[in-house]
N, C-alpha and C positions, 0 to 999 in steps of 0.2 A: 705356212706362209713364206714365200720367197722375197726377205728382205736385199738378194743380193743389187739390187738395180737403185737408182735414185731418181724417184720419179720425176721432182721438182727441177730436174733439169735435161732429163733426156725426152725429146723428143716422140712421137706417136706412130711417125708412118717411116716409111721409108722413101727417100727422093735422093737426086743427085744433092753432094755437097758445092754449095755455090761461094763461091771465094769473093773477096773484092780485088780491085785491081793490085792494093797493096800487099795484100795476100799472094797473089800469083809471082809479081816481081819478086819479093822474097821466096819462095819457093823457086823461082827459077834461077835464085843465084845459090841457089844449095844443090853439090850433088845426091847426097843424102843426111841424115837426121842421127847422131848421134845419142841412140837412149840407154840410159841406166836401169839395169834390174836389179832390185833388193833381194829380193825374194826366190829361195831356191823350193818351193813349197810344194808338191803334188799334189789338189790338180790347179792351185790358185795361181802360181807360177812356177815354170821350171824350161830345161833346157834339155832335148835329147841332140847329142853332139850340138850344132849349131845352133838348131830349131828350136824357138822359143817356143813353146806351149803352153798349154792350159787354158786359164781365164783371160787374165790376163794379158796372155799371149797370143789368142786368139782376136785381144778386141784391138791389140795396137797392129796386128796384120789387115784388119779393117780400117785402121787408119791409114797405116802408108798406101793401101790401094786407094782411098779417097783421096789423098792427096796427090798421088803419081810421084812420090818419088821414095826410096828404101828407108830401111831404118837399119843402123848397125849398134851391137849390141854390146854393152859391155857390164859383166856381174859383178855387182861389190858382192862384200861377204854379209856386207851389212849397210843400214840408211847412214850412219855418222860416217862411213868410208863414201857412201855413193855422196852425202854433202860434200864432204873433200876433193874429190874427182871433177864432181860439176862447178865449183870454186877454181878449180887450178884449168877450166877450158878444156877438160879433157870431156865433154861429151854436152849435148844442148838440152836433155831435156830427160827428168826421174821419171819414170812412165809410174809408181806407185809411192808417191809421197803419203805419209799421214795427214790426213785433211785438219791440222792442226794450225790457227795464225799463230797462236806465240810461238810455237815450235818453229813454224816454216820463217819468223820475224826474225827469230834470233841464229839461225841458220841461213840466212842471207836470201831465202828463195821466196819467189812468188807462185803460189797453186793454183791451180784450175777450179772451177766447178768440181764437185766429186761423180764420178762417174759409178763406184761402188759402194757398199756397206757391206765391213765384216763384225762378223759376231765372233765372239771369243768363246773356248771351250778350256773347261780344266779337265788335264787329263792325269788321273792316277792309279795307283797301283788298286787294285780289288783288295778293300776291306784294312787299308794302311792309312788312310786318310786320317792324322791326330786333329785335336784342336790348336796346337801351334805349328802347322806345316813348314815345312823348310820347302822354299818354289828355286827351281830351277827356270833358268832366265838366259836368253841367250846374248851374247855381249852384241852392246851397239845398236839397240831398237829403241825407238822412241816411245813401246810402250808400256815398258819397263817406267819411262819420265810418267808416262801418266797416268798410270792405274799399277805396278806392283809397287814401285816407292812409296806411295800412297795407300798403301793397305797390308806391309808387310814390315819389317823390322828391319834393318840392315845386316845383322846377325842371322836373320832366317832369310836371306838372300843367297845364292850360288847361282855365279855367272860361269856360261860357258860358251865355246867358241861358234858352236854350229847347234841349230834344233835336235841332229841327230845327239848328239851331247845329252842334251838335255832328260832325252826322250827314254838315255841309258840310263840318265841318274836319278830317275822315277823307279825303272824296271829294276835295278841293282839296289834298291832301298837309298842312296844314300841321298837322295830326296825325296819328297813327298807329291810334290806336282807340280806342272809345269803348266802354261798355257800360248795356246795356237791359233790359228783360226779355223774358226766348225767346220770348215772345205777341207781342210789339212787332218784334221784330229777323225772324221770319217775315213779320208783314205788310210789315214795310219794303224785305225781300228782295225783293217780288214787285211793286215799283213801277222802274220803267223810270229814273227818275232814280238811283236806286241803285243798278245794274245791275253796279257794279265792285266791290260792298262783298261781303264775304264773312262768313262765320260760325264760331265755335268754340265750341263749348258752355262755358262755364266752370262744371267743374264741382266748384270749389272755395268757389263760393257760392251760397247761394240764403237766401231769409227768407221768412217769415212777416207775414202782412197781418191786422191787428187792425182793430174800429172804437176810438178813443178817445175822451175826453169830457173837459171841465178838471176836474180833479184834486177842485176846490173845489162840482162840480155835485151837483145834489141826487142820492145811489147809487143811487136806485131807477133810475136810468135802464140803468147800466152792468148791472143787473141784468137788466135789461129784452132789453137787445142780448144780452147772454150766454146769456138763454132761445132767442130769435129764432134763434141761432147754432148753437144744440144742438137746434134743430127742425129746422134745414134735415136734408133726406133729401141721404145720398150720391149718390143717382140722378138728384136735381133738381140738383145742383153738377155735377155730370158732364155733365148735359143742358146747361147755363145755358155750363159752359165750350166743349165741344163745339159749340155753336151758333155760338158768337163765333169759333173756328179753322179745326175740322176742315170744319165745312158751310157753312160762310161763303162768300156769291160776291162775291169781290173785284172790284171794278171796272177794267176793264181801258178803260188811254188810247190813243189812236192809235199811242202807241211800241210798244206791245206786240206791234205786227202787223211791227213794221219788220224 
């Protein structure tokens, strides 16, 4: 079953997006929309040179066409650097916030309707798996705040800078497992350097993916995205996910044959 969509708020058919008038004046005093990406993730989000891709990346390119005007992009490393960035003016709007209020309350943003649901995966080494795992965690995710603090030890915690980090200090032994999301941990499965990592669905967590905007921005915009949100058609989030997964042809490196 394809939990990636939320049905309780995306709309069923496809139509033009119809704005109000307050909507269009603000859009016309914008030359373009300043969005943050968190996520360097294959295929849920990423960047080839400029181009945004993925999941992700695909549905916020259906946004700026809805709206008529660009989006320009800029990648934190991480959401606690993307809060900071959208704090200091340097960009309008987190295109993947954790659908989180206390989280977004005490980070000063206000979130959208959720547009996705991801499901989380534990990825570990074949047959390493103890009863007191040491989790590899990548610095600066919020969801670390809400599912590994809450179910690991501080001592069986190792933070590191980037997923790829991570992903090595499962495979090198000197952790025991890390967790992704199911989009991520499939495409990671089917690369040759990963080849000894395994998977468990965890299916004690999953969240919801908001866009956010600082707290203090002028509402019409939050309004704006939550229209946008609730026009997307079921069929085009199904299309948009499915293309980044299921029909996706992965690139395969000379290990693959070996």
């Amino acid at each position: 079953m394809n939990r990636g969509f939320i049905k309780n708020n995306v709309s069923n058919g496809p139509a033009a997006l119809i704005l109000s008038p307050e909507e269009k004046t603000y859009l016309r005093d914008k030359k373009n929309l300043v969005v943050l990406i968190t996520q360097d993730q294959r295929p849920y989000s990423y960047f080839v040179n400029a181009d945004h891709k993925g999941i992700v990346g695909d549905l916020m390119k259906r946004f700026s066409k809805d709206i008529g005007i660009p989006l320009v992009y800029i990648q934190a490393k991480n959401e606690v650097e993307a809060v900071d960035l959208l704090q200091q003016g340097k960009a309008d709007i987190i295109c993947d916030f954790i659908q989180d209020y206390g989280i977004a309350e005490h980070s000063g943003i206000k979130i959208t309707f959720p547009y996705l649901e991801l499901q989380y995966t534990a990825l570990s080494k074949r047959g390493y798996l103890t009863d007191k795992p040491k989790v590899a965690c990548q610095e600066g995710r919020f969801f670390n705040q809400i599912y590994v603090d809450k179910n690991y030890t501080k001592e069986d915690i190792q933070y590191y800078p980037t997923l790829e980090d991570c992903l090595d200090a499962v495979e090198t032994g000197r952790a025991d497992v890390t967790y992704l999301n199911s989009y991520t941990a499939q495409e990671i499965l089917s690369e040759s350097k990963y080849r000894n990592l395994q998977a468990t669905l965890n299916s004690e967590f999953s969240h919801k993916v908001s866009m956010g905007i600082n707290i203090d921005q002028n509402p019409i915009l939050i309004k704006l995205l939550n229209r946008e949100i609730n026009h997307l058609g079921l069929t085009q989030v199904t299309q948009i996910i499915n293309k980044n997964t299921v029909l996706a042809k992965r690139k395969m490196t000379l290990l693959d044959y070996v």
